[in-house]
Phi, psi and omega in degrees: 000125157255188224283004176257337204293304186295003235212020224172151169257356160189141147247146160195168156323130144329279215288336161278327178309302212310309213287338198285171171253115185329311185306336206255013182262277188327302199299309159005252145341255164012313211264332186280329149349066181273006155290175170294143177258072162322112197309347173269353137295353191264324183284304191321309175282336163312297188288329141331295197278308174275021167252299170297305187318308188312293232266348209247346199303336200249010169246131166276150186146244176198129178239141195239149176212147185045068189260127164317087191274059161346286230266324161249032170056006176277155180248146155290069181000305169202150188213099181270147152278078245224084179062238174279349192259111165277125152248159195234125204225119191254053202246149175265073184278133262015065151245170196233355146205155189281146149275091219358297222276011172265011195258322201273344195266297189311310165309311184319288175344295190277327167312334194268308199305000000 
C-alpha cells in the first residue's frame, strides 16, 4: 500500500484495475463506503470503471476512486497518476453537459491536491 492508499476507497496499479472485474472494483468500493449505498451510486460507479477500463489499456500508473480532500471534507471521483501527470476526473454520469460550476469543482480539486 502506498502513503496516499488511505486517503481513497480503491487503489491499484492500472495494470490491476484493468486485470480486475467491475463487480470486484465496486465490492471494493462497497466495503470502504460508509454511507447508504445507493443504487445511482452503484451505476455510477459501473460506468466509470467501464469508461476508465476503454481509456486506461494503453497505460501506466496508479489509479484512486473516491479520493478524499480533508481540509474541503469533499472525495475526488478518480484521481490518475500517468507517469508524471495527476489527473483529476470529476464524472458526471447521465448528463448530457458540463456545467460552469462542475468546470469550478474540478479546478477547485486540483488546487487543493
Amino acid at each position: 500500500m502506498n502513503s496516499i492508499s488511505h486517503r481513497c476507497w480503491y487503489s491499484d496499479t492500472i495494470k490491476e484495475f484493468l486485470a480486475k472485474t467491475t463487480e470486484q472494483i465496486i465490492g471494493a468500493l462497497a466495503l470502504k463506503n460508509d454511507f447508504s449505498l445507493e443504487p445511482t451510486q452503484r451505476y455510477a460507479w459501473q460506468e466509470e470503471i467501464e469508461i476508465l477500463k476503454d481509456t486506461l489499456s494503453k497505460h501506466e500508473g496508479q489509479i484512486y476512486f473516491e479520493f478524499s480532500i480533508p481540509r474541503m471534507g469533499q472525495r475526488i471521483d478518480v484521481v490518475l497518476l500517468i507517469q508524471s501527470v495527476i489527473f483529476v476526473l470529476e464524472f458526471k454520469v447521465g448528463e448530457e453537459d458540463f456545467k460552469p460550476y462542475d468546470i469550478d469543482q474540478v479546478v477547485d480539486y486540483a488546487l487543493d491536491l
